[in-house]
C-alpha positions in Angstrom: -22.3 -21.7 8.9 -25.1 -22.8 10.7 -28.4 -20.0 11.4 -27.6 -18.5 14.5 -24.0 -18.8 14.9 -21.9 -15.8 14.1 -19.1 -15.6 12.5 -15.6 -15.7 14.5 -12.6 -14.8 13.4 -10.2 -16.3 16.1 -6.4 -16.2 16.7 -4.9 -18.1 19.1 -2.6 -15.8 21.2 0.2 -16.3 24.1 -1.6 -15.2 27.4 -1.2 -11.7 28.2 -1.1 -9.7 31.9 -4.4 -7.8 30.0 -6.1 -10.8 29.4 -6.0 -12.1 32.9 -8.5 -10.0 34.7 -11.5 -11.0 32.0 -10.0 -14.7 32.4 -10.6 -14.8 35.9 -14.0 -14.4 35.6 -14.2 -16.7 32.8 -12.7 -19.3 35.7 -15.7 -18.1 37.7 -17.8 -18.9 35.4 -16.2 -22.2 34.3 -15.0 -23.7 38.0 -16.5 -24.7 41.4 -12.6 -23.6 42.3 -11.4 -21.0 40.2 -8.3 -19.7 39.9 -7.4 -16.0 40.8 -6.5 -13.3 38.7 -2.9 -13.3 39.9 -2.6 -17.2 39.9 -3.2 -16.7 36.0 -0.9 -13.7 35.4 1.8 -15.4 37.4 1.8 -17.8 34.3 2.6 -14.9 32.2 6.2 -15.5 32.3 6.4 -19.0 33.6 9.4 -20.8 31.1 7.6 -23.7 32.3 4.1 -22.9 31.0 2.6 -22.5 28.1 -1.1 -20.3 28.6 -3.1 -19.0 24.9 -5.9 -17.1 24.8 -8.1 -17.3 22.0 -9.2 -13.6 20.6 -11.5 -12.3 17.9 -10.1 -8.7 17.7 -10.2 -7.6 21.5 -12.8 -10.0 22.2 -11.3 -12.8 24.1 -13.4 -15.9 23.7 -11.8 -18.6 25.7 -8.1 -19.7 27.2 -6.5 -22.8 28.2 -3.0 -23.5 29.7 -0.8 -26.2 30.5 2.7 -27.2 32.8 5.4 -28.7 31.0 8.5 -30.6 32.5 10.6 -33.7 31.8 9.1 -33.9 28.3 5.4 -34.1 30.3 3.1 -31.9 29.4 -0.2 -31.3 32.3 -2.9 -29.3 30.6 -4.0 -27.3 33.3 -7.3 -25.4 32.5 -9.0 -25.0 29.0 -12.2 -22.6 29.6 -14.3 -21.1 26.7 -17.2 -18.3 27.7 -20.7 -20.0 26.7 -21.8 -18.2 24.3 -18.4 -18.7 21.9 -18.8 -22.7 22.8 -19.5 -24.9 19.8 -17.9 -22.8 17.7 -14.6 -24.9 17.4 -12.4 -22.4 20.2 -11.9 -25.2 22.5 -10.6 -27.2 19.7 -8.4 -24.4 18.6 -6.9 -24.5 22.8 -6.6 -27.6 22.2 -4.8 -28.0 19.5 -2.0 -24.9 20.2 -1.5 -26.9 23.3 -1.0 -30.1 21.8 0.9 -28.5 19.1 3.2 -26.8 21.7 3.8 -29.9 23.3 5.2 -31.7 20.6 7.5 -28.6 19.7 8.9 -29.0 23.2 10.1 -32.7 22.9 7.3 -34.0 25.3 6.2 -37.8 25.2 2.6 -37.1 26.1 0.4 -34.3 27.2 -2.2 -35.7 29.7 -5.1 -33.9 31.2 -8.4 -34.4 33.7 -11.8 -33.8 33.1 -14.7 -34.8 35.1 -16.9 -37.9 33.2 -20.1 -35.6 33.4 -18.5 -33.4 30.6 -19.4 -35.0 28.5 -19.1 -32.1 25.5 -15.3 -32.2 26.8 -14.4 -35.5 26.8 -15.8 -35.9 23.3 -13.4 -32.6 22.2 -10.7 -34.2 23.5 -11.2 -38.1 22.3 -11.9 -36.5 18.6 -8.2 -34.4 18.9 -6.4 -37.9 20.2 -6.9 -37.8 23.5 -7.2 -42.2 25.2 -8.5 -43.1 28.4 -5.2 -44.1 30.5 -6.8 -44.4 33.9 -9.3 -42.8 36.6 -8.9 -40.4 39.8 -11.2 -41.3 42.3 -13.2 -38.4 43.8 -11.0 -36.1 42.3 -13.6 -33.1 42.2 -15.4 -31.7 44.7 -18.6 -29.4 44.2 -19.5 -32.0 43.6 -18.0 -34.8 44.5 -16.2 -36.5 41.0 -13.8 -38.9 39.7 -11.7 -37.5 36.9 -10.9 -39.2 33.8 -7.0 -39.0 33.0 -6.9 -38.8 29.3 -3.6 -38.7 27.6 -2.5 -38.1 24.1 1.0 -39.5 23.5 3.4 -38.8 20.7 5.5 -40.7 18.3 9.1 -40.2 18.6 10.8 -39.4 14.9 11.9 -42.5 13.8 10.4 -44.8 16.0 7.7 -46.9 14.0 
């Protein structure tokens, strides 16, 4: 490990009511439009979500979450707090999505991130992630395209 980085030991957990009020902030922190406390804890029991947080004991260190329907999956959010960044958690988000996805069936799991973030965009290129097209002025605070980036999946069989 490098000097200055401590030593995590992360788990990847389903998101919790208890985790919510710390993962609002986080959104605070994260996004010029966060999302509430009770917009995240009304994805506790959503059968059509699927929201980790990522933990070291009763630390919690990041979250990310994503919509699934019609074997789609729509990452919505993946936030880790700054000073556990680096540290491969995003990655870890990441991946339980993408692993979650393929467990459901989907075709693809597809996502938005602004072109500026740049630390995110090259997280989620190196995990499989293509360009597949561009939303103009997307963002706001400030003003953004996104880049839609997708990572689709092989059906069994199929070559």
């Amino acid at each position: 490990m490098r000097k200055g980085n401590e030593r995590i030991l992360m788990e990847i957990v389903r998101l919790q009511k208890e985790h919510c009020e710390i993962l609002a902030e986080l959104e605070k922190l994260c996004f010029s439009h966060p999302w509430s406390q009770r917009a995240i804890e009304d994805e506790v029991h959503n059968p059509n979500a699927y929201f980790v947080t990522a933990v070291d004991g009763d630390k919690i260190l990041g979250y990310g979450g994503m919509h699934c329907t019609h074997q789609e999956c729509y990452v919505d959010n993946i936030a880790v707090f700054g000073h556990h960044r680096k540290k491969g958690v995003g990655t870890a988000i990441v991946l339980a999505l993408v692993h979650e996805a393929q467990r459901r069936g989907a075709e693809y799991i597809s996502l938005e991130v602004r072109p500026s973030n740049r630390p995110a965009v090259g997280l989620y290129t190196k995990l499989g992630f293509l360009e597949e097209g561009r939303r103009r002025n997307f963002y706001n605070d400030p003003t953004e395209d996104a880049l839609i980036l997708t990572r689709r999946f092989q059906k069994e069989g199929k070559a």
